[in-house]
N, C-alpha and C positions, 0 to 999 in steps of 0.2 A: 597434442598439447591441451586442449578443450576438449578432451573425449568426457562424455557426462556423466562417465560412469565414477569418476576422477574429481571431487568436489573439495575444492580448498574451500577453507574457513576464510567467511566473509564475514569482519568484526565488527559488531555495532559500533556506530562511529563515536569516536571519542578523543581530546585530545585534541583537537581544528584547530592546532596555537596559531597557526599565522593568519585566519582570519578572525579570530579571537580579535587580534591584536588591531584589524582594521575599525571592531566598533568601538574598541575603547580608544582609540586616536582621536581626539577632539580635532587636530586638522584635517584630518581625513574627512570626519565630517562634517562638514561645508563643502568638499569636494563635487563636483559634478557628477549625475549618476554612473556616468560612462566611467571615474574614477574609483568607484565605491563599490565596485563588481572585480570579482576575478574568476576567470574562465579556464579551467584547465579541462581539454583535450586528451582522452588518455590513448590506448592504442586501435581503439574501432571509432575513433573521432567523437566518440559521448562527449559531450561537454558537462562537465561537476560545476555548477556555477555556484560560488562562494561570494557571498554578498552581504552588507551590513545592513540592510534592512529587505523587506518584500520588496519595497518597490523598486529597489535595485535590483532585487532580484528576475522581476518584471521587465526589468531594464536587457540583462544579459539574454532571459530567454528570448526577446526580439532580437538583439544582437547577432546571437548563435544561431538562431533559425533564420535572419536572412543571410549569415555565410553559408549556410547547408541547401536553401530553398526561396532564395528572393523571388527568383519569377511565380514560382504558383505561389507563394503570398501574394506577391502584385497583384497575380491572375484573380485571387480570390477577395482581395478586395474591392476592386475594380467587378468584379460579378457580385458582391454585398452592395455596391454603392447603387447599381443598376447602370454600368457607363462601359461594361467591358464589348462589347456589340463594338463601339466606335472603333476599339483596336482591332479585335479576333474577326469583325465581322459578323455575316448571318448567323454562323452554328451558335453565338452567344446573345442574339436576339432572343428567344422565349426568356430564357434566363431575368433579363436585362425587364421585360415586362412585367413577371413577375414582379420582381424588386419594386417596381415602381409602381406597380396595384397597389402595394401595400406601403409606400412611400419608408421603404425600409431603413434606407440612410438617412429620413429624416427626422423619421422616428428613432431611430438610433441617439443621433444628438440629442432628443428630446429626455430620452431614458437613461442620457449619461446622470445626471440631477435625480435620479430616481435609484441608483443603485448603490451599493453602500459605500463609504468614503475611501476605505480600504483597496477593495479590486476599482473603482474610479481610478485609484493612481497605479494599479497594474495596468491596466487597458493603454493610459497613458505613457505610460514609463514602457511597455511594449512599444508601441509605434513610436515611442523616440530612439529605441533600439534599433528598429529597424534604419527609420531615416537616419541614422549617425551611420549604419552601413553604407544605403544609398549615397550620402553627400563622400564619403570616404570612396565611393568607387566611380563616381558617378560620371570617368568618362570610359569604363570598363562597361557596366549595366546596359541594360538597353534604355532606348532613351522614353520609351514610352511610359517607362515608372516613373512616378511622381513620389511625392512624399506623403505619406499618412498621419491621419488622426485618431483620436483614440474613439472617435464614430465609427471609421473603419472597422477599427479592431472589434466594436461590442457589432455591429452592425453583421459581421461575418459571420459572430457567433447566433447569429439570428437568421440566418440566409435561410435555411433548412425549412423551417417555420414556413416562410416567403414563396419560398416554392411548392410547397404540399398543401398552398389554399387548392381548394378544391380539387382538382386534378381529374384527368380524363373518367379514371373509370367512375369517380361522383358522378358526375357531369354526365355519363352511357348510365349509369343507375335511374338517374333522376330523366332524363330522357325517355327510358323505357317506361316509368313508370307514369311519367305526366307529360304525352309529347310538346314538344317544343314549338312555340310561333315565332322567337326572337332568341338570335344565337348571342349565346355568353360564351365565347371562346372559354376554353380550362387552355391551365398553362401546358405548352408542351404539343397542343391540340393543331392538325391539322386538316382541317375540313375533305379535304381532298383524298388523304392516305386511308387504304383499307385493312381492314384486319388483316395481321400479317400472319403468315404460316407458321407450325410451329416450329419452336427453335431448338432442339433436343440440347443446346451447349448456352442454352439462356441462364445468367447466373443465377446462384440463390439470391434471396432478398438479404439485407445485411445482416452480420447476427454473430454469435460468441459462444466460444465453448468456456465454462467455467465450474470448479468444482471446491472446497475444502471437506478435508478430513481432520477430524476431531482424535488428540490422541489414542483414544481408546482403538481406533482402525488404522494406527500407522506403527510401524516398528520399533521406532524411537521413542515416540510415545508423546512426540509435540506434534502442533498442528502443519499440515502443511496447505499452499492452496494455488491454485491454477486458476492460468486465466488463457484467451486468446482471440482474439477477436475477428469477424470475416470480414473486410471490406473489399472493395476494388484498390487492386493495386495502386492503382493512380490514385488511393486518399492520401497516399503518403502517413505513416506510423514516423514518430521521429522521439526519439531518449532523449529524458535530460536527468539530471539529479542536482537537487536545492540545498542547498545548504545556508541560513541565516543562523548566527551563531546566540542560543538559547533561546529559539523558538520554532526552528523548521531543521530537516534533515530526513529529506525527502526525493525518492527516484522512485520514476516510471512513466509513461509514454502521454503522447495528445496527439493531435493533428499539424498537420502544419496549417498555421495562419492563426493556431488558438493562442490566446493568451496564456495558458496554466496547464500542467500536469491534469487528466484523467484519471489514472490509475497506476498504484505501484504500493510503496512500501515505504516501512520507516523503521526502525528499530524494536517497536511495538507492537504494530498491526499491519496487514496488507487490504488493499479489496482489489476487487474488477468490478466490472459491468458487463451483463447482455441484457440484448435489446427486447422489451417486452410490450404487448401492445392494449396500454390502455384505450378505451375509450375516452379521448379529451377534447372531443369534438361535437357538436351537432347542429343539424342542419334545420332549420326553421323554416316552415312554411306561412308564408305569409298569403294574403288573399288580396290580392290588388283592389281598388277601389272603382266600380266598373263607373261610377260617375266622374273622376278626374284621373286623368290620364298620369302614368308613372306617379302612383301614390297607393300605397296599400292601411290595413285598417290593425290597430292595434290598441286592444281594449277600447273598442267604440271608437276610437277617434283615427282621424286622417293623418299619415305620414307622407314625408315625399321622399321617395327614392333620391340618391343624391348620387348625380353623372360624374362622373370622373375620365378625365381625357389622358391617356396617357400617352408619350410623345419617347422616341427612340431613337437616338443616331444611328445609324450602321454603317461602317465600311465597305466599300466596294471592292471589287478587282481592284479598280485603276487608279483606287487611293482615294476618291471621292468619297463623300457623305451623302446617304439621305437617309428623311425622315422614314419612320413609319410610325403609323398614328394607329390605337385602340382605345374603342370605348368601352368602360367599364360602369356597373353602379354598383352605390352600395346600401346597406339600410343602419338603423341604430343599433342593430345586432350582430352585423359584419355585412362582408364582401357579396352578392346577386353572385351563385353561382349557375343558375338556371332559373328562364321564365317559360311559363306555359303560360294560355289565354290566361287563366284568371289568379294566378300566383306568381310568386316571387320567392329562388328561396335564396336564404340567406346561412352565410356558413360561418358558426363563432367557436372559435379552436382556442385552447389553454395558451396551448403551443405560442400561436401568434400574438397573446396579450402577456407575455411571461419574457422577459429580458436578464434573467437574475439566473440563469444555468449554469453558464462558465463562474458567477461566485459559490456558486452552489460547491463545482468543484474545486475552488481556492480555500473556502473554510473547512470540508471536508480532510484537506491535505495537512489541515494544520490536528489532526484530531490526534491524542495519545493514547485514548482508551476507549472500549466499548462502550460508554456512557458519554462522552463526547461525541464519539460518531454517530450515536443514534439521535441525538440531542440535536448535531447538527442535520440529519437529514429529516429530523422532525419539522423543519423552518420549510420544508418541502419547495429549496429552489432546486432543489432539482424535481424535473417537471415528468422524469420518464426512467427505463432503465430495472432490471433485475442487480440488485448489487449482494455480490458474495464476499463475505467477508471470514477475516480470521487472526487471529492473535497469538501474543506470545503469553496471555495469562491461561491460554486453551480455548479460550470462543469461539466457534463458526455462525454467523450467521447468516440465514436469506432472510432479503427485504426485498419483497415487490412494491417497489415504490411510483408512485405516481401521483401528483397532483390534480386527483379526479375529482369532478364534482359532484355532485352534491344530488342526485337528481328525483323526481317525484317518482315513488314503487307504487304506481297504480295503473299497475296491466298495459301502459302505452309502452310498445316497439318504440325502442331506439336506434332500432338497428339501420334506416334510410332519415327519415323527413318527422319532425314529432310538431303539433301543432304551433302556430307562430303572430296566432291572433291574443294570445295573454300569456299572462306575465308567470303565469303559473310553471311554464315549463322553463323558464329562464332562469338558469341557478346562479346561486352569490355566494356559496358556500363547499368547502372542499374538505372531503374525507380528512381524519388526522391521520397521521403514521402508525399508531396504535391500530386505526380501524382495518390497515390494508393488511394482506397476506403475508407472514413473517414466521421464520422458525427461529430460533435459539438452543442450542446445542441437542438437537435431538437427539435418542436414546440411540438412534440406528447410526450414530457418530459421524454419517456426510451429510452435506447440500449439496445440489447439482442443477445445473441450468444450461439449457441448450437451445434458449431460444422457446420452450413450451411452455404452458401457463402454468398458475404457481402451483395448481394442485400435485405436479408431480417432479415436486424437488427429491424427493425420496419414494421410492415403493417400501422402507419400513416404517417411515412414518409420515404417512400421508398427508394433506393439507384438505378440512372438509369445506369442498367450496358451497357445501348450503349454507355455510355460515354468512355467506356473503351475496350483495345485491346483483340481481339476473344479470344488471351492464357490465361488470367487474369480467375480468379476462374469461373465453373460456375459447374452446378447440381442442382441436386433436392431439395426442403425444404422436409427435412425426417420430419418423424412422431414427433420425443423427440423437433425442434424446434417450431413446428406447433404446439404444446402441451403450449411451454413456449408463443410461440402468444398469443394465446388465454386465455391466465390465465391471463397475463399483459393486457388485453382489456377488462377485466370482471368486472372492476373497474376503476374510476376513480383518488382516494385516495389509499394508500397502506400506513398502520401503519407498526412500526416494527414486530409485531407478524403477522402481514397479506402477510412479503416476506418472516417466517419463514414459514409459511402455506404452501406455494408457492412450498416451497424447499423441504418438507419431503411430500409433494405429492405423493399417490401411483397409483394414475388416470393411466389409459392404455387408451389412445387414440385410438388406435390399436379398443381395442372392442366397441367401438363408432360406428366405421366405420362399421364394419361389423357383428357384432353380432343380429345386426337387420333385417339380409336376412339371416343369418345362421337361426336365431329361425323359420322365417316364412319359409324356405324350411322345416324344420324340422317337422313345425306344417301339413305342405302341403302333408307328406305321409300319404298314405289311410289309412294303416295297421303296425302301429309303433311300433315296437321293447318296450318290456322294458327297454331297454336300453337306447333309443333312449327318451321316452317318459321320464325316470331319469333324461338322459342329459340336456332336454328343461326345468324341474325343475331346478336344480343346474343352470345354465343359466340365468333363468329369476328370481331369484330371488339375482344372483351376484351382484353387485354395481358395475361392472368395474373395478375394483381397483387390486391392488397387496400387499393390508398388509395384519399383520401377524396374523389377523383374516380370513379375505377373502374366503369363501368358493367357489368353483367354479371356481377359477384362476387357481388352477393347470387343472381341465379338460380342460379350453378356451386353455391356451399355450399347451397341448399336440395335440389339433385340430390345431391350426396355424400349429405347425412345421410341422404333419403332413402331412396335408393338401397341405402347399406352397413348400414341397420336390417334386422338379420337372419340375415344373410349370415354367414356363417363366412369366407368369402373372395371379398373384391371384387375383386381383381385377377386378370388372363390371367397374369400372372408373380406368384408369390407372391416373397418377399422370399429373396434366393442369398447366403448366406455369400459364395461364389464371385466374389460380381457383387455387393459388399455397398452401393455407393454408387451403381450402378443400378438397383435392382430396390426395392423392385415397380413395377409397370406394367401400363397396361391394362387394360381388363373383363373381369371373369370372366364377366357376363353383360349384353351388349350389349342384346339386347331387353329386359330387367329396365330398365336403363339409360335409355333411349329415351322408357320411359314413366313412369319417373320426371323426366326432364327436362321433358316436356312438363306434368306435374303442377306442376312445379319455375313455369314460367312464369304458372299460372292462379293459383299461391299468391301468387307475388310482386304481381301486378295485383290481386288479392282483398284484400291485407294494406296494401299501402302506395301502392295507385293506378295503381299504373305498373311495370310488369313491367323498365323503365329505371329505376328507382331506384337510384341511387348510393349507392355503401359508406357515403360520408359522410353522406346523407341519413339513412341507417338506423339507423348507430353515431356516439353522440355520444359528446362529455366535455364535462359539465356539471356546473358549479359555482356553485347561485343560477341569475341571472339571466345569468352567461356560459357561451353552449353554444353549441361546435367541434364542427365535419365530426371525426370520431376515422377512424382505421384501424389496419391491423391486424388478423389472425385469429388463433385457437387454434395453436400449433405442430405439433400433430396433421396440420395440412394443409399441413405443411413451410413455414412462416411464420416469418422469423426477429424479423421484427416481431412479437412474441408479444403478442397485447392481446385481451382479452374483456370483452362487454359484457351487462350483466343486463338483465333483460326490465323495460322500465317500458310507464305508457299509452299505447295509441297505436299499439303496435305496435315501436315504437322500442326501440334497447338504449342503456343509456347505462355510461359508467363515471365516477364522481365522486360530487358528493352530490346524492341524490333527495329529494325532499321535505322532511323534518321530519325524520329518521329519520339521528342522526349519525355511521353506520356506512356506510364507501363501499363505492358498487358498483364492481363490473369485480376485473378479474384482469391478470397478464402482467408488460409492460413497466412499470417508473416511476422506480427510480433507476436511470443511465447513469452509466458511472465513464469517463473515457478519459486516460490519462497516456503522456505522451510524453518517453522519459528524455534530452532536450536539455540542451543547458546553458547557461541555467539551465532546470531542469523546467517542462513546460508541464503543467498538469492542467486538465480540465474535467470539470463532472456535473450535473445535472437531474433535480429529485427533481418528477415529475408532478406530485403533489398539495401540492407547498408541505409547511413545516416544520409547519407546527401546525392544530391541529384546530378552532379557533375558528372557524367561518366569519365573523364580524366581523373577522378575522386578515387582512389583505392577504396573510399569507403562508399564508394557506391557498389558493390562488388564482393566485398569481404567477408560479407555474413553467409554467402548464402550456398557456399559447400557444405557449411557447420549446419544450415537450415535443413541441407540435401540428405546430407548423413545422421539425422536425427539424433542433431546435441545441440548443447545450448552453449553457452559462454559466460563464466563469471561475470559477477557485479562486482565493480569494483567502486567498494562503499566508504571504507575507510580514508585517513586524508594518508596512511602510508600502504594502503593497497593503491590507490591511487597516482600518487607518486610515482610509486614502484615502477609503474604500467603506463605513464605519462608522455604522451607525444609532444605537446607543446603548452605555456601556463603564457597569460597574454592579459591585460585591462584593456577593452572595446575602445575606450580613449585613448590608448597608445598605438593604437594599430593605423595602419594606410592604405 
């Protein structure tokens, strides 16, 4: 019934008589929010929330998201306030310090008056969503939820920030380079723990595949665009689609616990995000003042470090509380993330003085045209982010965007510690949007983004990054975008089914590169192992791939990990600017190589039986009592199919829910977004794990044969697609 190869017409919405008829009701509006929302449920549990204003609208997405996900809102605002330790315990102790270094819930309250009057009453109208669930269940819920505030709500949207002050490896940088006489704990940091081994099934860092093509490269001849994003399962992806009548009509996905849609579509335009990494930090060295004690010198004059005590409840086994206390300092430029004898340094992030992100993405939601979107991401609250966009007038564009500052071009590394005695290096000023890295409909008709810096959104038309200052992004094109180059150049035309192709790809790049010197070292010993001579079978008869057929992918990835544990450089070609979307390649050392492959064969037969054991045999997704062949690897090993799977018994990995234990495994792929600007719009998407957390939930469950078998599922946009497809239509006020 959803095969994807099978695309019903998804009509621009038009026609919304029955919520029409709720704005122009003059009794209706005076009605309570909970009365001025309607929430229709279609058959995968999406909720179409039809509302006579945002902030009802505001109203419903708290509503809806705590029928699908009360407790990890709870969890999550209770970890934003700094108070979750008292319930969860030690494991949400650092959490809980963090928060409170940075007095993040009280800052929260403080920045509610500082953000624009509009999302104030989404944040709001959110947490009275929520708590109209809470008091309506509230002898069902657990009792440890309380009720929230819209500090909560902005406060969450802040957590991220809170916990990325400083952080271990700063803190080991700055260590090495200026040793330490007074421990500044980093968040996370355990004095005692040692470097841990390496972990061959350690995820990727978070990150998105995203692409648009320009009609001139699709069949049809409109634009189409992709999006997908990698997180840890347990972030929770959750659908909604908005509807205020004559001013929003709006679907596509957030987090649970945010206030506001991230990314989707409107009848106009679509965008995504992946994640890119500006520079919006830097750490200032300051010079303590050797004559008064905790005080350092800034522009000639004395400062004083300022102590900060920070205090934590924790729960015990036996149901008890105690304290635990840290001392923190900070200066006028932020947080003391490290002191040595005669310094202090201090660490000031965008990140952490920026509260305006989640409006960022409320005004974006409301855009209808390429000059509205740009317009609004010119206001630069959003603070981070590669956004790919694309339209129904034919525009694609990439915008690296980021609210970076500002900083002096005179030969000072920023790369660690930059001096912190004047004011000179202190910036007050931030790139505009014009200044940063941006395409508009390039001649070579895609943009593409995988997580690599901007220079290589396209290999036909390149991005020249001398145009831009040394601190602006730079690094290597990894393997997963080097993968999505070359699939976008392998063709001229791209139909709809040929960017779904695209996307459930299980190609490894990875064994391109080198599988070709692995076999010939392999063939090249005199007197070969049967093992050895197994290996070079299994091997040369693999396709390269990672599905859930695949024989031979689990030996190749137990040779890589093995093999590159150590190794400074595994490759005969290290990675060439020059050669950026061939290189690397090859063994750096063949005989290393060799005997790791044949180690690679006696593991696989030692662990799972059979040295032929298939991808899918290995990596599941399982859910209860239903568990699918998964595939998919790490992007690491140039996988655009990005999927990870955690260790359960048995040997096995799996991604979905284990046990008892209501926190999912796995990492990567789970929601797909793909819109196609026909007319009328075609949209489809697939949220892996289902809308809600209940495993009694069919719709915890639902999606994720259709995720297994690489298809998607209509969007049901319209108010008589919707309908049609309609589980149940309900007002938050009327429910119990």
């Amino acid at each position: 019934m959803f095969h994807v190869r099978v695309i019903p017409i998804v009509r621009a919405a038009a026609g919304l008589c029955a919520i029409a008829m709720l704005a122009s009701d003059p009794v209706i509006a005076d009605k309570p929010l909970g009365e001025r929302v309607l929430i229709r449920r279609d058959t995968f549990g999406i909720p179409h929330i039809f509302a006579e204003t945002d902030e009802a609208a505001g109203f419903g997405l708290g509503y809806a998201q705590a029928e699908d996900h009360l407790e990890v809102i709870a969890r999550r605002f209770l970890e934003a306030r700094g108070e979750a330790a008292k319930t969860f315990g030690a494991e949400a102790l650092e959490n809980d310090v963090a928060m409170r270094r940075v007095d993040n819930h009280a800052e929260a309250r403080r920045q509610l008056g500082q953000v624009g009057a509009a999302f104030r009453g989404i944040v709001n109208a959110f947490a009275d969503g929520v708590n109209l669930y809470v008091r309506q269940h509230r002898n069902e819920v657990p009792a440890w939820i309380p009720e929230f505030t819209a500090a909560d709500v902005l406060a969450n949207t802040h957590s991220s920030a809170a916990e990325n002050v400083g952080g271990v490896a700063l803190a080991r940088a700055l260590a090495a380079k200026y040793p330490s006489q007074v421990k500044v704990p980093a968040p996370g940091e355990d004095a005692s723990r040692k470097d841990e081994c390496f972990d061959p099934e350690e995820p990727d860092a978070p990150g998105s595949n995203a692409l648009a093509l320009s009609g001139s490269r699709t069949t049809s001849g409109k634009t189409i665009l992709l999006g997908n994003p990698h997180l840890s399962w347990s972030s929770r992806y959750w659908e909604a689609h908005i509807v205020v009548p004559n001013r929003l009509n709006f679907y596509g996905s957030t987090l649970v616990g945010l206030p506001w849609l991230r990314a989707g579509f409107n009848e106009s335009l679509a965008y995504v995000q992946t994640n890119n990494a500006p520079d919006l930090s830097d750490v200032y060295s300051l010079p303590l003042d050797p004559a008064r004690p905790d005080t350092y010198r800034f522009e000639g004059r004395s400062r004083s470090l300022i102590r900060k005590e920070v205090e934590v409840e924790v729960k015990q086994q036996d149901g008890t509380l105690r304290s635990e206390r840290r001392t923190f300092w900070a200066s006028h430029l932020g947080p003391i993330v490290h002191r040595s004898a005669d310094r202090a340094f201090a660490y000031r992030s965008v990140a952490l003085d920026s509260w305006r992100q989640f409006e960022g993405f409320y005004e974006l939601s409301h855009a209808r045209s390429l000059k509205e979107y740009r317009r609004t991401l010119g206001r630069l609250l959003n603070q981070t982010s590669n956004f790919t966009y694309a339209d129904a007038a034919g525009n694609v564009l990439y915008q690296w965007n980021a609210k970076l500052p500002k900083r002096v071009a005179d030969g000072t590394s920023y790369e660690l510690d930059v001096p912190g005695d004047t004011r000179k290096y202190v910036w007050t000023k931030y790139h505009r949007i014009a200044e940063l890295p941006h395409m508009l409909n390039p001649p070579g008709g895609y943009i593409q983004n995988a997580n690599n810096p901007p220079w290589y959104v396209s290999t036909r038309d390149p991005i020249d990054e001398t145009r831009f200052p040394s601190y602006f992004e730079r690094g290597e094109l990894a393997l997963r975008p080097q993968l999505a180059l070359q699939m976008l150049g392998s063709r001229e035309r791209f139909s709809f089914d040929d960017v779904l192709d695209l996307k459930f790809t299980t190609r490894m790049l990875l064994a391109d590169r080198v599988k070709p010197e692995l076999l010939e070292a392999a063939r090249a010993v005199p007197a070969p192992s049967t093992d050895l001579v197994r290996a070079v079978e299994l091997l040369d008869a693999w396709d390269n791939r990672v599905a859930a057929t695949s024989v031979g992918a689990v030996v190749f990835q137990r040779f890589w990990d093995t093999y590159r544990s150590g190794l400074k450089q595994p490759y005969a070609v290290a990675w060439d600017p020059k050669r950026p979307a061939e290189t690397p390649s090859g063994l750096g050392d063949p005989a290393r190589g060799v005997t790791m492959l044949e180690e690679a064969v006696r593991w696989a037969r030692s662990t799972y039986g059979s040295e032929a054991a298939a991808w899918g045999d290995v990596h599941r997704y399982r859910f209860g009592d239903l568990d699918l062949p998964g595939e998919g690897a790490a992007g690491t090993y140039g996988v655009y199919r990005v999927q990870q799977f955690d260790a359960a018994p048995g040997g096995r990995r799996i991604a979905g829910l284990a046990g008892t234990s209501p926190d999912l495994a796995g990492f990567g792929d789970a929601w797909i977004l793909l819109v196609h600007f026909t007319r009328p719009v075609q949209a489809f998407s697939v949220l892996a794990y289902g809308q809600n957390a209940n495993p009694a939930s069919p719709h915890s469950r639902d999606q994720i044969r259709i995720f297994a078998d690489h298809r998607l599922r209509p969007i049901w946009f319209t108010e008589a697609d919707i309908k049609a497809h309609q589980e149940r239509e309900y007002r938050p006020a009327e429910r119990k």
